[in-house]
N, CA, C and O atoms as CSV, one atom per row, in Angstrom:
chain,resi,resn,atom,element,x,y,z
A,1,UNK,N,N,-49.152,-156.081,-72.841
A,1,UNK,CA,C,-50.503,-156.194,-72.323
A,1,UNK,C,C,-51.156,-154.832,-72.144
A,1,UNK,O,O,-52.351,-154.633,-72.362
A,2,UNK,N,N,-50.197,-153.807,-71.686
A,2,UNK,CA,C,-50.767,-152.740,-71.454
A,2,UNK,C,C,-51.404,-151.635,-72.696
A,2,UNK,O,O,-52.047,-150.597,-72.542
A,3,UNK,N,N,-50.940,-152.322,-73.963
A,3,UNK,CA,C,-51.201,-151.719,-75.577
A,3,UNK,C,C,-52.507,-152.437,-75.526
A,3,UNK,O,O,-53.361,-151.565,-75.366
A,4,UNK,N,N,-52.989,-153.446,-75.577
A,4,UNK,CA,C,-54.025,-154.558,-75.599
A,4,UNK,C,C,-55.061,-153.694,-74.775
A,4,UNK,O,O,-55.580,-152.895,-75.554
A,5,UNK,N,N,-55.458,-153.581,-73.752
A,5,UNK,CA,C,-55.807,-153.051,-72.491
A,5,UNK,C,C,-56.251,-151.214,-73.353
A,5,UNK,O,O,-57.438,-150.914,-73.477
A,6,UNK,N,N,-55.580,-150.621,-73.644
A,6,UNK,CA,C,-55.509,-149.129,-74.275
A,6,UNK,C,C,-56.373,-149.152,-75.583
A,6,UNK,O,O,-57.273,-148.347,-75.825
A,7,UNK,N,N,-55.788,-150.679,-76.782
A,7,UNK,CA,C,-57.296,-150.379,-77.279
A,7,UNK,C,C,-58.532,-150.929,-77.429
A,7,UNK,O,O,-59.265,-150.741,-78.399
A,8,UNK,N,N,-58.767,-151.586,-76.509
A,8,UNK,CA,C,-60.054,-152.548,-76.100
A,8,UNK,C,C,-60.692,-151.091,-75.133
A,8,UNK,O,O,-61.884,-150.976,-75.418
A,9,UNK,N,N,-60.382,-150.309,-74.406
A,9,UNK,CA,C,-60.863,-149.331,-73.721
A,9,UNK,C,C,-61.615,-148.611,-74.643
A,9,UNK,O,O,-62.831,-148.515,-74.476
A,10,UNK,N,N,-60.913,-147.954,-75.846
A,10,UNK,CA,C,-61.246,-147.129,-76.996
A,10,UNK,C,C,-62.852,-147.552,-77.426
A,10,UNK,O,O,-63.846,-146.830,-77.344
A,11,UNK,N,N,-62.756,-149.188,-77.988
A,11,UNK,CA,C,-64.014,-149.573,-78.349
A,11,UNK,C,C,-64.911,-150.278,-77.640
A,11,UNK,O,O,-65.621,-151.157,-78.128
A,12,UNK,N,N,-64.921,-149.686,-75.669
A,12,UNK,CA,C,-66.331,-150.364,-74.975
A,12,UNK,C,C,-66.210,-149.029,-73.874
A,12,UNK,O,O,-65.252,-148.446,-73.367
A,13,UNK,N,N,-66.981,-148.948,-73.829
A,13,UNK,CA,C,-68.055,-147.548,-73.307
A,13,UNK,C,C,-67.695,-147.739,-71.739
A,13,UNK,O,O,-67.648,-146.716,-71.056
A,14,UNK,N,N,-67.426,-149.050,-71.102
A,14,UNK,CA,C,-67.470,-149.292,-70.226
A,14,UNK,C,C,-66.004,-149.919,-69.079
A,14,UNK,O,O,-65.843,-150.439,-67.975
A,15,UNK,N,N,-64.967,-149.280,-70.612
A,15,UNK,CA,C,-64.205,-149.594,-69.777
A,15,UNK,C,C,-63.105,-148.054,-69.544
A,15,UNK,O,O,-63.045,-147.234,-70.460
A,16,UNK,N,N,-62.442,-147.879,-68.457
A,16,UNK,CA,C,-62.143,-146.887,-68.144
A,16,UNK,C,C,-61.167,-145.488,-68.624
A,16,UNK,O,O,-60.173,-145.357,-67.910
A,17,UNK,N,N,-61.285,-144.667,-69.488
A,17,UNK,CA,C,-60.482,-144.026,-70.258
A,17,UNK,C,C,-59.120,-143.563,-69.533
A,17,UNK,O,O,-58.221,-142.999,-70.155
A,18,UNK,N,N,-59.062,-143.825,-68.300
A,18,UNK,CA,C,-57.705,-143.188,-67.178
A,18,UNK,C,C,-56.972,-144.575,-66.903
A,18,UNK,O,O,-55.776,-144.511,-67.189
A,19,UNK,N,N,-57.254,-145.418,-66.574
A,19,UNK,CA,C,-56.403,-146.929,-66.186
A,19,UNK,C,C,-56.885,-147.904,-67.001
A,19,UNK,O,O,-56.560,-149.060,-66.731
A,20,UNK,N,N,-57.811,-147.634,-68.238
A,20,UNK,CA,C,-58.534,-149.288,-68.823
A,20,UNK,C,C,-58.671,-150.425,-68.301
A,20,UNK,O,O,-58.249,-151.499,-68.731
A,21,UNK,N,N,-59.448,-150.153,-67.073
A,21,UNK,CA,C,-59.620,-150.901,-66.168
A,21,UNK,C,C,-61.780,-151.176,-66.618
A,21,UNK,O,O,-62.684,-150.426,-66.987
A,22,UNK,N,N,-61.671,-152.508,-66.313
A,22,UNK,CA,C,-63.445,-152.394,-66.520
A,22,UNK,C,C,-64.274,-151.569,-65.760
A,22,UNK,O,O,-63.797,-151.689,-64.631
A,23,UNK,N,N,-65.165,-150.849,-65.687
A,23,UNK,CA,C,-66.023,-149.688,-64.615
A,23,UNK,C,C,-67.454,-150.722,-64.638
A,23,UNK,O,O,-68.117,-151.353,-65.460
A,24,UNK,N,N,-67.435,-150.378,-62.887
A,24,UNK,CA,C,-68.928,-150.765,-63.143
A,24,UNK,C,C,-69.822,-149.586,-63.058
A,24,UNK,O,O,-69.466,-148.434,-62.807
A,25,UNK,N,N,-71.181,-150.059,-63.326
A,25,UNK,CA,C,-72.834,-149.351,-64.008
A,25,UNK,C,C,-72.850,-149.479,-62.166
A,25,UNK,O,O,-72.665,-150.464,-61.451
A,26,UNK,N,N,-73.111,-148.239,-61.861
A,26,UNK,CA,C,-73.245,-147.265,-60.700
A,26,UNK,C,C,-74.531,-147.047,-60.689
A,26,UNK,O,O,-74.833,-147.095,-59.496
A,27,UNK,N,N,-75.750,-146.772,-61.484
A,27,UNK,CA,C,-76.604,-146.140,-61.380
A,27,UNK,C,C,-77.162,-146.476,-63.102
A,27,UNK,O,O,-76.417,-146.637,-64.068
A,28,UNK,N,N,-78.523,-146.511,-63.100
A,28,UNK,CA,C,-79.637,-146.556,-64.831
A,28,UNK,C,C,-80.335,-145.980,-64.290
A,28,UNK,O,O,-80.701,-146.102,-63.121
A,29,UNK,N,N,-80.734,-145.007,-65.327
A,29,UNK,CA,C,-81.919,-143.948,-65.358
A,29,UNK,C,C,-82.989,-143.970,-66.859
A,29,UNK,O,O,-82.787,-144.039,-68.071
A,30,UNK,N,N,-83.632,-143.916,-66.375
A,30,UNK,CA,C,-84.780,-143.698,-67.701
A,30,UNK,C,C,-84.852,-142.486,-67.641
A,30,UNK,O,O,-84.358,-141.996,-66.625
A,31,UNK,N,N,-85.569,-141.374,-68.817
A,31,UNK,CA,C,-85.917,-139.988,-69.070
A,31,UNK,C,C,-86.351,-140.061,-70.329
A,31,UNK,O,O,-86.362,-140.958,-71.172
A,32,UNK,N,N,-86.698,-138.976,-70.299
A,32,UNK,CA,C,-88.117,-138.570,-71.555
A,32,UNK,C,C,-87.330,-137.454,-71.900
A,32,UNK,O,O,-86.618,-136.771,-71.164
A,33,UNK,N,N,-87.618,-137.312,-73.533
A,33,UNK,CA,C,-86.996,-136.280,-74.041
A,33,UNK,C,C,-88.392,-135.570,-74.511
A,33,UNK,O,O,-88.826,-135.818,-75.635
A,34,UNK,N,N,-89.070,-134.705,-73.655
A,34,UNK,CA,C,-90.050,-134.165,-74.626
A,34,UNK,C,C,-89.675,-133.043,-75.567
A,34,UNK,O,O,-90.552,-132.687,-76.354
A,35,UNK,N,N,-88.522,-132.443,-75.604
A,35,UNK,CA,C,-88.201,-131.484,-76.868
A,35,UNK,C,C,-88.183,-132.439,-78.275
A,35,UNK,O,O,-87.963,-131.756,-79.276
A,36,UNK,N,N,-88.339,-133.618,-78.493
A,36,UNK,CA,C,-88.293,-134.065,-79.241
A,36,UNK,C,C,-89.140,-134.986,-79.597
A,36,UNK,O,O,-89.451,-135.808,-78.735
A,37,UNK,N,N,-89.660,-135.080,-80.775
A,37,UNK,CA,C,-90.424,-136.024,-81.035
A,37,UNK,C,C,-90.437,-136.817,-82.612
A,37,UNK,O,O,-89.383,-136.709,-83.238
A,38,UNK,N,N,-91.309,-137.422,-83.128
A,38,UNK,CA,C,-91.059,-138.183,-84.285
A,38,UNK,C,C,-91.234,-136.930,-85.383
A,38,UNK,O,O,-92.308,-136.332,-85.458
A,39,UNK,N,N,-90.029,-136.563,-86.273
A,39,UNK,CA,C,-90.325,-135.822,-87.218
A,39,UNK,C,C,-89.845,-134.726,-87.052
A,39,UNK,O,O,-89.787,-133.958,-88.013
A,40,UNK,N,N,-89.115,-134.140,-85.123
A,40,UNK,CA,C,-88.817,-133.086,-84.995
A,40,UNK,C,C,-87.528,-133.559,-84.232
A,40,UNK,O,O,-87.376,-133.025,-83.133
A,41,UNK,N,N,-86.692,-134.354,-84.572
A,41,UNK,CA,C,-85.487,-134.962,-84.100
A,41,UNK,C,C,-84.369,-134.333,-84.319
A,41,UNK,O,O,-84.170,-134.377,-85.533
A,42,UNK,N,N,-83.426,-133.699,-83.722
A,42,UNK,CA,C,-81.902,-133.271,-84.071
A,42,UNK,C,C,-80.753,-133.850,-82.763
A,42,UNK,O,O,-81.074,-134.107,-81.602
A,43,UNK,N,N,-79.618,-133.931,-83.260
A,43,UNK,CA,C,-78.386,-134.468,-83.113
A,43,UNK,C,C,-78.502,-133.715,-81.793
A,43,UNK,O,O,-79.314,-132.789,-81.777
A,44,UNK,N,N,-77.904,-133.938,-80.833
A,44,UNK,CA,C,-77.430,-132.730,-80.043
A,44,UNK,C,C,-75.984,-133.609,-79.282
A,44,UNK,O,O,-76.016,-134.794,-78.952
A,45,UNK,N,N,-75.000,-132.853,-79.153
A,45,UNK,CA,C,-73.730,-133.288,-78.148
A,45,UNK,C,C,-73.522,-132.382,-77.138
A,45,UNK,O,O,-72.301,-132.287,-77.009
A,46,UNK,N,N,-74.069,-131.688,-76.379
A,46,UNK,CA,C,-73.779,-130.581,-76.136
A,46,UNK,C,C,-74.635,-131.519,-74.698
A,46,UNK,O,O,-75.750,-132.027,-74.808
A,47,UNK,N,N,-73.515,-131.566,-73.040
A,47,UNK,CA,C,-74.208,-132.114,-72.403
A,47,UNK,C,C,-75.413,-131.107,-71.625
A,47,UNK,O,O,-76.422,-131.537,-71.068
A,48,UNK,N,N,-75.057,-129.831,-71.737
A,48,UNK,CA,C,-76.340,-128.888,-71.409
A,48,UNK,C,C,-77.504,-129.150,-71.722
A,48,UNK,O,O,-78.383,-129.579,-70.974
A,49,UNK,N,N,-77.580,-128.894,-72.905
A,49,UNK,CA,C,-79.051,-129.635,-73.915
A,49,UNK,C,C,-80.154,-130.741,-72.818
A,49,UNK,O,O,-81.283,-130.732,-72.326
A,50,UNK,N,N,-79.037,-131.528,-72.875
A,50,UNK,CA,C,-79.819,-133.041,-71.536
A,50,UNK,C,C,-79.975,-132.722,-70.466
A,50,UNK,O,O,-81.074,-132.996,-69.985
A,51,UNK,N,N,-79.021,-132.039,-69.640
A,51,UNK,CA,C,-79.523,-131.402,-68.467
A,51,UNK,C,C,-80.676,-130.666,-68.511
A,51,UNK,O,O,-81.679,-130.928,-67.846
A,52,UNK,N,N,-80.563,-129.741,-69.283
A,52,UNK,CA,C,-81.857,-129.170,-69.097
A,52,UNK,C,C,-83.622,-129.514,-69.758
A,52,UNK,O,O,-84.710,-128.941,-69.697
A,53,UNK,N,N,-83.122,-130.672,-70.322
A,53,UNK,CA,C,-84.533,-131.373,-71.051
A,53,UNK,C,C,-84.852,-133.033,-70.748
A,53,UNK,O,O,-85.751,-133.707,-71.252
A,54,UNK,N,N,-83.911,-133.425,-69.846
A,54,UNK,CA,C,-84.499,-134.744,-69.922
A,54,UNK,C,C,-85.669,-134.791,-68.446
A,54,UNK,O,O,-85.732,-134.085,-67.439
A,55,UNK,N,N,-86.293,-135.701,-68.813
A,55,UNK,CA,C,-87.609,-135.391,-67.406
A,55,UNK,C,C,-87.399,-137.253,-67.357
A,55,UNK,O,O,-87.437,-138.124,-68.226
A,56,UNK,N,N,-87.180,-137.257,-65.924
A,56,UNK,CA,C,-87.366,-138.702,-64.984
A,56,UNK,C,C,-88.396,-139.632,-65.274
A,56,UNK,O,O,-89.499,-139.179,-64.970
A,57,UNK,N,N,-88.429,-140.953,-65.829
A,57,UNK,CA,C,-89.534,-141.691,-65.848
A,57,UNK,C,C,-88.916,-143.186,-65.432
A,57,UNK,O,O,-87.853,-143.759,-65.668
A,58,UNK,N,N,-90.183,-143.538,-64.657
A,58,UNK,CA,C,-89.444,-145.262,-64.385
A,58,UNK,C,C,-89.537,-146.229,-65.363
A,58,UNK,O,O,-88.790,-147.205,-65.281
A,59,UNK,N,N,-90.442,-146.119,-66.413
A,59,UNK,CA,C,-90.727,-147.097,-66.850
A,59,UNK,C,C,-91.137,-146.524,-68.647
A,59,UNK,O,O,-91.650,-145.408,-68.729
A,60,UNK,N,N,-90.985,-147.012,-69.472
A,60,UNK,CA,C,-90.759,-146.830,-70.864
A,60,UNK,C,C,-92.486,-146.795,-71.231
A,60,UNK,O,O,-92.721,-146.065,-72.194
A,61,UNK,N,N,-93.589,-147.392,-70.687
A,61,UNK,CA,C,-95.110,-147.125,-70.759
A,61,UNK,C,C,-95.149,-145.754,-70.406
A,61,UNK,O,O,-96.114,-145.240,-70.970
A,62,UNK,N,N,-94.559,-144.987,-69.759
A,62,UNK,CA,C,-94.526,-143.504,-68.752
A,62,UNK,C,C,-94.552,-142.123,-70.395
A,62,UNK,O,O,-95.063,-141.004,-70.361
A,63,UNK,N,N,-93.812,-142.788,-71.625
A,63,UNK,CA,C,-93.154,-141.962,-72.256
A,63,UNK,C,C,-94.355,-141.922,-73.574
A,63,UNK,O,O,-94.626,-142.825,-74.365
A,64,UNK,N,N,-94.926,-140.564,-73.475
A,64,UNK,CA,C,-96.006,-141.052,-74.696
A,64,UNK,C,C,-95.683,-141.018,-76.011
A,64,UNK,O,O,-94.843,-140.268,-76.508
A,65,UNK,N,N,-96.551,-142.079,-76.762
A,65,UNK,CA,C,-96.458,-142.545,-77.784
A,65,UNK,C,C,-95.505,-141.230,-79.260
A,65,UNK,O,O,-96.277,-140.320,-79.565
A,66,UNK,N,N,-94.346,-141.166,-79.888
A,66,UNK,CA,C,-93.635,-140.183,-80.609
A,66,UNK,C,C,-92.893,-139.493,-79.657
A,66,UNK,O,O,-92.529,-138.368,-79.999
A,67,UNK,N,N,-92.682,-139.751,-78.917
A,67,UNK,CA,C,-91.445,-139.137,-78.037
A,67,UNK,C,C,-90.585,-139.827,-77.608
A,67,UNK,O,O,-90.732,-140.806,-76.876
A,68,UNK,N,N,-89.298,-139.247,-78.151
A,68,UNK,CA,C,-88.363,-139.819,-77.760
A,68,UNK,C,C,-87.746,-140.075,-76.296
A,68,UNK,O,O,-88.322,-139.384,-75.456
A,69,UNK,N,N,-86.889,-140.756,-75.856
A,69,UNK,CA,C,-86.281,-141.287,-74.651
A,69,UNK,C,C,-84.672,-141.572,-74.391
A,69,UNK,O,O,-83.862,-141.977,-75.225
A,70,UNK,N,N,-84.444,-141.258,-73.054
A,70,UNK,CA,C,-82.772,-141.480,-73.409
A,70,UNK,C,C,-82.398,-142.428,-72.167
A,70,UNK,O,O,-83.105,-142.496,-71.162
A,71,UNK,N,N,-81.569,-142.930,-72.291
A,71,UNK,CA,C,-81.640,-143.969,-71.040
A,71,UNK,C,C,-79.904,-143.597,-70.521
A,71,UNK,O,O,-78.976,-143.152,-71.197
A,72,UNK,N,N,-79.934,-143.817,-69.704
A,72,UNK,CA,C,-78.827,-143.035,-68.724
A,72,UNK,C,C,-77.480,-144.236,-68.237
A,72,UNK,O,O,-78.139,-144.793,-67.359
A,73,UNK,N,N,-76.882,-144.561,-68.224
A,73,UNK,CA,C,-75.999,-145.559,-67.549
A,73,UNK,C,C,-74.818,-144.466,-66.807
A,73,UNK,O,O,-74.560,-143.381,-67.327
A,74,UNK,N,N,-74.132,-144.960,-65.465
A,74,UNK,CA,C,-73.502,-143.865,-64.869
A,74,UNK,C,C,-72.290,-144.999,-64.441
A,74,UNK,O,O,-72.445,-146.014,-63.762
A,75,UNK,N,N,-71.113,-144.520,-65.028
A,75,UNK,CA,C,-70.090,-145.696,-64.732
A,75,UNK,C,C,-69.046,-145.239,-63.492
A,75,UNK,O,O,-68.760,-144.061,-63.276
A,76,UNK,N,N,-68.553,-146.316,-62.755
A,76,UNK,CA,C,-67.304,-145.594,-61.748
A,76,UNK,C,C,-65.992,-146.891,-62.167
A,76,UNK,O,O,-66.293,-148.057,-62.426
A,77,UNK,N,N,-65.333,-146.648,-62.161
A,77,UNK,CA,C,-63.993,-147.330,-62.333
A,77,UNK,C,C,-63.555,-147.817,-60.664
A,77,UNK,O,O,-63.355,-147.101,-59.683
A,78,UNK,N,N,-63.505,-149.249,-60.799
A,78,UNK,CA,C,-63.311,-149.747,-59.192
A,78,UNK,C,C,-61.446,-149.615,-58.614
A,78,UNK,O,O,-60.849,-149.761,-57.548
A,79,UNK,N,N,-61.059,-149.239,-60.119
A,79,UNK,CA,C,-59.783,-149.101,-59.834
A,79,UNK,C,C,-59.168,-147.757,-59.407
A,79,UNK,O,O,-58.214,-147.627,-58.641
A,80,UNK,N,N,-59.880,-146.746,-60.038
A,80,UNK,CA,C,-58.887,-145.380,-59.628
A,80,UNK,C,C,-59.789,-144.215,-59.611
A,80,UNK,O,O,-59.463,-143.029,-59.637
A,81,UNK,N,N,-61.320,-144.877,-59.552
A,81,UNK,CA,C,-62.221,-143.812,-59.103
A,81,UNK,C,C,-62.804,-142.915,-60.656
A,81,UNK,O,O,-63.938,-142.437,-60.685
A,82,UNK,N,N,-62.056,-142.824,-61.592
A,82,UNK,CA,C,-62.537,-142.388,-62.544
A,82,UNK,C,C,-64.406,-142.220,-62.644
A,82,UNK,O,O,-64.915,-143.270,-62.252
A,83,UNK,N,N,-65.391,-141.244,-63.036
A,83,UNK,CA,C,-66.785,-141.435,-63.414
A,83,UNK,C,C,-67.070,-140.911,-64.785
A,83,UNK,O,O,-66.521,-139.910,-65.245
A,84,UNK,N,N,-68.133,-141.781,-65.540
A,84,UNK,CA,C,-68.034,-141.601,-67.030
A,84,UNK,C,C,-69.461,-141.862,-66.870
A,84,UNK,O,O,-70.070,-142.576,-66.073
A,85,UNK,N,N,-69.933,-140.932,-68.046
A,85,UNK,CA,C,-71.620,-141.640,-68.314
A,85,UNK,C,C,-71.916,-141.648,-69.835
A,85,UNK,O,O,-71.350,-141.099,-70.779
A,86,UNK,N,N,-73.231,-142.632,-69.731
A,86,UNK,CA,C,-73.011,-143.086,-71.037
A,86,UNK,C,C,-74.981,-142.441,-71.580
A,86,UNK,O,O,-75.858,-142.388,-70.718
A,87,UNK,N,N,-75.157,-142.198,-72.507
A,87,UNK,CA,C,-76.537,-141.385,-72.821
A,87,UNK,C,C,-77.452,-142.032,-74.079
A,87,UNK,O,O,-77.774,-141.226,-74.952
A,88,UNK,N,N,-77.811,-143.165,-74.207
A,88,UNK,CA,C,-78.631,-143.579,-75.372
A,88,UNK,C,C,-79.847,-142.822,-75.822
A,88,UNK,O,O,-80.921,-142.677,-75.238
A,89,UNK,N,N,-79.535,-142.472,-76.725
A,89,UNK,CA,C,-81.183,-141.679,-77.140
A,89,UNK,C,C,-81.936,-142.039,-78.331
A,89,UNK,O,O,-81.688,-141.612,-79.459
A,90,UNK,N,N,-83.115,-143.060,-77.941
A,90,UNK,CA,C,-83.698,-143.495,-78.500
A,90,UNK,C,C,-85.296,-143.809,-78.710
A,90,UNK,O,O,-85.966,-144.231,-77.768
A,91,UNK,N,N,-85.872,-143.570,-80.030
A,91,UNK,CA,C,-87.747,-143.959,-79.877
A,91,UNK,C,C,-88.098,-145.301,-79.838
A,91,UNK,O,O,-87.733,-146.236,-80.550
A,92,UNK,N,N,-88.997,-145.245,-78.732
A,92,UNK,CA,C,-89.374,-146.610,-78.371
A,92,UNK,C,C,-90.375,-146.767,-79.208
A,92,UNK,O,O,-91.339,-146.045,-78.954
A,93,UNK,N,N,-90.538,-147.823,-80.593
A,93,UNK,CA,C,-91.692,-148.164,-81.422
A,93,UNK,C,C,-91.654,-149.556,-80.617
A,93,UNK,O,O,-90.757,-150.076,-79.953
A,94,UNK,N,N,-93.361,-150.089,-81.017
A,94,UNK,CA,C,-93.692,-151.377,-80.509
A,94,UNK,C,C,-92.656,-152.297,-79.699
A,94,UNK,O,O,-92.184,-153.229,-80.350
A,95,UNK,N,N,-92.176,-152.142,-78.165
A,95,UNK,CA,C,-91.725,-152.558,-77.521
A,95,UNK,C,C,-90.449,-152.463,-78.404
A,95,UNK,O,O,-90.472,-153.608,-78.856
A,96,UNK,N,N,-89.597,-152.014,-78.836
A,96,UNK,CA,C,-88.430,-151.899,-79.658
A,96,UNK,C,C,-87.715,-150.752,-79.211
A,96,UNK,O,O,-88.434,-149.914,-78.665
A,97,UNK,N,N,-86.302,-150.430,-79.301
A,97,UNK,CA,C,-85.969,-149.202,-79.288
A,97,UNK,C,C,-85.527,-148.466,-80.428
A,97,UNK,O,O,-84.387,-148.931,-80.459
A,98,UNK,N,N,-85.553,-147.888,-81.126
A,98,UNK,CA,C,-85.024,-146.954,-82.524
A,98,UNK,C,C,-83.952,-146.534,-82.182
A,98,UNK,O,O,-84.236,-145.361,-81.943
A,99,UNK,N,N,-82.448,-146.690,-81.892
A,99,UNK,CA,C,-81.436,-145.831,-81.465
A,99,UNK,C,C,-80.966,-144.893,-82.596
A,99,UNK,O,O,-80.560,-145.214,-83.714
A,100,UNK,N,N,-81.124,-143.529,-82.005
A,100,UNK,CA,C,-80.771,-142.477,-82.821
A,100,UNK,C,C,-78.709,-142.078,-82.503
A,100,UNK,O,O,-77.786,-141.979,-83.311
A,101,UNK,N,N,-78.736,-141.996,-81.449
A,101,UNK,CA,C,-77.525,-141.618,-80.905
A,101,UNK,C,C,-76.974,-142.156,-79.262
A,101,UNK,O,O,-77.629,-142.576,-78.308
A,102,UNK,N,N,-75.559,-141.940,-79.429
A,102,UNK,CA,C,-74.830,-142.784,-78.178
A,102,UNK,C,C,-73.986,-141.673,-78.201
A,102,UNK,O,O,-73.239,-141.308,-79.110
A,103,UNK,N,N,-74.315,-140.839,-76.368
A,103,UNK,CA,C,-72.961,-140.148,-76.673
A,103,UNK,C,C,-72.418,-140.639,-75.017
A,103,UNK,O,O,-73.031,-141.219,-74.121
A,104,UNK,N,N,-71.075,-140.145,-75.090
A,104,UNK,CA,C,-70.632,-140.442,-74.155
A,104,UNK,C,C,-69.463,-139.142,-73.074
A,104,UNK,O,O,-68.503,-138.513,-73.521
A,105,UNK,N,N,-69.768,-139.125,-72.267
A,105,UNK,CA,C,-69.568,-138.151,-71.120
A,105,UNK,C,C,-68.714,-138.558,-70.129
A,105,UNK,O,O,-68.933,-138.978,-68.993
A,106,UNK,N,N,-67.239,-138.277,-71.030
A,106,UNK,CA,C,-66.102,-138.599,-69.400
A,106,UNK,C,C,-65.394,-137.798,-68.705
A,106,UNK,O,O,-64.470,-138.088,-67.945
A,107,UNK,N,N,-65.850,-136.705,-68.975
A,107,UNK,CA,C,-64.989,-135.243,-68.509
A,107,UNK,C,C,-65.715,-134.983,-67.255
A,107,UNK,O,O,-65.078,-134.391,-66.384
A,108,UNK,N,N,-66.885,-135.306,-67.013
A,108,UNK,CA,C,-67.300,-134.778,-65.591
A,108,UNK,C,C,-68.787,-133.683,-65.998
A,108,UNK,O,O,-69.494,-133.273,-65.078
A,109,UNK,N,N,-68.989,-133.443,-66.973
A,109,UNK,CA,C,-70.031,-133.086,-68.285
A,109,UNK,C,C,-71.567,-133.360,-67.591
A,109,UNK,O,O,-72.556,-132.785,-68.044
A,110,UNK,N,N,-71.631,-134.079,-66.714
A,110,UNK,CA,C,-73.188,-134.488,-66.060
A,110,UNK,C,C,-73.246,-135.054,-64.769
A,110,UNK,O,O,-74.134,-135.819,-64.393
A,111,UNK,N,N,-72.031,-134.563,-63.915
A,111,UNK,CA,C,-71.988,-134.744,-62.493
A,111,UNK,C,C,-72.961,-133.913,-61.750
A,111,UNK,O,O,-73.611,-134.273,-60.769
A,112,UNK,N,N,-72.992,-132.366,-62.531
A,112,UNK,CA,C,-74.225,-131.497,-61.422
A,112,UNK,C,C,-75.234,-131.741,-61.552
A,112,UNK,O,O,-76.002,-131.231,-60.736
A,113,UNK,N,N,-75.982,-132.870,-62.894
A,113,UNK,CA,C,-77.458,-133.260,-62.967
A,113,UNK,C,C,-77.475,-134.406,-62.429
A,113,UNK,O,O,-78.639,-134.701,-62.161
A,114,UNK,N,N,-76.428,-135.562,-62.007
A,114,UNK,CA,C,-76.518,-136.398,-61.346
A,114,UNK,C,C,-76.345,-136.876,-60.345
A,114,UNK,O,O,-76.707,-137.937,-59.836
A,115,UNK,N,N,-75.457,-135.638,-59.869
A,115,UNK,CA,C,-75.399,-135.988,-57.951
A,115,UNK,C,C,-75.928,-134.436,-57.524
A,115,UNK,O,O,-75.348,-133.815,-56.633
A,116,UNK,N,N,-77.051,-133.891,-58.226
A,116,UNK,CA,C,-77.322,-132.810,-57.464
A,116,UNK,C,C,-78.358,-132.427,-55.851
A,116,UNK,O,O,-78.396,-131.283,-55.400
């Protein structure tokens, strides 16, 4: 069971990379990526990059029209405390989202922009 458990963890974002235990969504954030926009888009993994460019919005009307958006999910593991976050970055066309990239942050990579 415990092989089963190890790789079902691998392929869901949400379950815990230290005990593969399910984590719950702690916290959703919306943000605006204004360094980026339609036509001027690049990859980035680097969790600095987001810290220092995403700007707070409540609501997806907030984000103007060619600019991209990243939406935030912040996971805790109810079993052994583990925290992981998860970073969608995507353009919102006509009520739709365009997903460009999914990265994911379990090292501790966006604790000082999120509990600062």
């Amino acid at each position: 069971m415990g092989l089963f458990k190890k790789m079902r963890a691998v392929f869901h974002d949400d379950w815990c990379s230290q005990c593969q235990s399910s984590m719950d969504i702690v916290h959703k954030q919306l943000y605006a990526l204004p360094t980026m926009t339609v036509g001027h888009y690049y990859s980035h993994d680097e969790a600095d990059y987001y810290k220092a460019n995403l700007v707070k919005v409540n609501k997806k009307a907030e984000i103007p029209t060619g600019m991209y958006a990243c939406g935030m999910h912040v996971y805790r593991c109810p079993e052994c405390g583990h925290r992981a976050v998860k970073l969608t970055v995507f353009l919102p066309v006509r009520d739709q989202e365009k997903q460009e990239q999914l990265l994911y942050f379990d090292n501790g990579e966006m604790d000082d922009f999120i509990y600062r």
